[in-house]
C-alpha positions in Angstrom: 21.3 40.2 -9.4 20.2 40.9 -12.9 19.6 36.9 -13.3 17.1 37.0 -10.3 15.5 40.0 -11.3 14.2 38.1 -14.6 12.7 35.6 -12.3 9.5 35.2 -10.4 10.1 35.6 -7.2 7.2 34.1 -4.4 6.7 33.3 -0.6 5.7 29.6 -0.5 5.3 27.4 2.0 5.1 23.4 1.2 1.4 21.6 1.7 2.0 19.6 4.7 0.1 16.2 4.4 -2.6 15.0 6.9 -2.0 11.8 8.9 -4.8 10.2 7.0 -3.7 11.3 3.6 -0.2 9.7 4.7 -2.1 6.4 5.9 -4.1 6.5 2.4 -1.3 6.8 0.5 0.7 4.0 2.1 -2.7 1.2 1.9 -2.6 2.5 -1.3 0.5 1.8 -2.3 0.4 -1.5 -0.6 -2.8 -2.4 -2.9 -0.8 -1.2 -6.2 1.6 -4.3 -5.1 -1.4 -6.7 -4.6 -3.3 -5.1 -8.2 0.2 -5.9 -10.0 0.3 -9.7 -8.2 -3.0 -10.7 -9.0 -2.4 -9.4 -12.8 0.8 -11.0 -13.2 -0.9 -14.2 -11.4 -3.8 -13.7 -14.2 -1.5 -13.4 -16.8 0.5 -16.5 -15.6 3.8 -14.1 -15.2 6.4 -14.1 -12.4 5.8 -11.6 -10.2 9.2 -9.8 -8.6 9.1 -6.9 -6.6 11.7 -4.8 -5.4 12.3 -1.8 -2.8 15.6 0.2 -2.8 18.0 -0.7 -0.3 21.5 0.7 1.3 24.1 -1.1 1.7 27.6 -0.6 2.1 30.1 -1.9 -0.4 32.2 -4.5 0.8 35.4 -3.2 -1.5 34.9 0.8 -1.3 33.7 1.1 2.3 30.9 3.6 1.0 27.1 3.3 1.3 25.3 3.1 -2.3 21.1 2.4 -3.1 20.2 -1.0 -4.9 17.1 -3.1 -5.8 16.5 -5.6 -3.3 13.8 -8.2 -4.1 10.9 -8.6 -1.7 8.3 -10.7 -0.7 4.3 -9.7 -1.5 2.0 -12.3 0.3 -1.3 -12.3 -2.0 -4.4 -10.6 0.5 -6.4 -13.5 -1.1 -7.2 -17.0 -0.9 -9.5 -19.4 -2.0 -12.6 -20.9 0.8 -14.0 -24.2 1.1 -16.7 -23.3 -1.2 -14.4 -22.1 -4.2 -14.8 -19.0 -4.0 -12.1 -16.0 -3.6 -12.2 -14.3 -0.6 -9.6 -10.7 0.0 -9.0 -9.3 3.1 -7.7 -5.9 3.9 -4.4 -5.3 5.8 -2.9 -2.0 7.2 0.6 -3.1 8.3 0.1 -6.4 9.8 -3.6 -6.3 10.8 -7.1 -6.3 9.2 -9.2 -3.8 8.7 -12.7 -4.4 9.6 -14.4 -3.1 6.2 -17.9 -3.2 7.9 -19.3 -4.1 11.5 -18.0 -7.7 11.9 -17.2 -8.1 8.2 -13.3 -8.2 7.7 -13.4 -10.3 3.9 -14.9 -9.3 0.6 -16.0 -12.2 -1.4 -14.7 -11.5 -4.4 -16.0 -14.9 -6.4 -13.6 -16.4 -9.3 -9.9 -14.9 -9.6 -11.2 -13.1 -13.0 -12.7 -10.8 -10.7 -10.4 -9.4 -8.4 -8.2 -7.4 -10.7 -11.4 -5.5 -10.9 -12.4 -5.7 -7.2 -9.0 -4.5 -6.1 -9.3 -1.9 -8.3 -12.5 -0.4 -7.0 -11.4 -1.1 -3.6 -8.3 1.2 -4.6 -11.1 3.8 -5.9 -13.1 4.1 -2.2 -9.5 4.2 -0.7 -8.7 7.3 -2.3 -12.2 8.8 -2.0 -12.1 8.7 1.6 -14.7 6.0 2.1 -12.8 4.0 4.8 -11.2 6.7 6.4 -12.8 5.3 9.8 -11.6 2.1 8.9 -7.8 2.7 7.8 -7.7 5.0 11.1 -8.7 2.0 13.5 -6.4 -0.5 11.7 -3.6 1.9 12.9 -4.3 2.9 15.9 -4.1 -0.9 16.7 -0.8 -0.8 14.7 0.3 1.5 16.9 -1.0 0.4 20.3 1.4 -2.6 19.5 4.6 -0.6 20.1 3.4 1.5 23.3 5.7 0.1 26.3 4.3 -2.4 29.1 
């Protein structure tokens, strides 16, 4: 008892996260892939990402974590006048930035490092909150039951 008596000693709970901060977070982390894609495409570099996976070991019988490689499909493309075009996704579908408006014109490829990033930047400020919660709502309504 003498060890615990040199301690601080509080009641604490854990902050419980709200379902939009959860839904910001994973967009967010979805655009870090896209942010490190388009540098590495910039840079001319390989791009490989990877995501932990368990599997169990053939010899031992026992489950163990490794890197698996996975695939990031660029949220850009180029339109028929030349210019780079991004769309948003949550999960598999869009997310209607504006009324109607579901691409940003980003221009040349030297810009959308910098576009991503301030895309990023209204993510985390809240600014499509409305947005992000319609894209997953229709996320959702695709695994209700018929």
């Amino acid at each position: 008892m003498a060890a615990l008596a040199k301690l601080k000693l509080v009641s604490a709970q854990a902050d419980q996260k709200t379902p939009i901060a959860i839904r910001r977070s994973k967009l967010t982390g979805k655009l870090d892939l896209q942010i490190a894609l388009a540098k590495a495409q910039t840079e001319g570099a390989d791009f490989v990402a990877s995501r932990k996976k368990t599997v169990i070991d053939s010899e031992t019988g026992l489950k163990k974590r490794v890197d698996a490689a996975m695939t990031v499909r660029p949220w850009w493309w180029t339109n028929q006048a030349g210019a780079v075009v991004l769309a948003l996704r949550y999960g598999s579908k869009p997310i209607e930035i504006a009324k109607g408006k579901n691409a940003i014109e980003v221009g040349s490829f030297e810009n959308l490092v910098d576009t991503l990033l301030a895309v990023r930047e209204a993510i985390v400020t809240g600014e499509l909150d409305a947005q992000i919660e319609a894209a997953s709502g229709a996320v959702r309504a695709g695994f209700k039951k018929k």
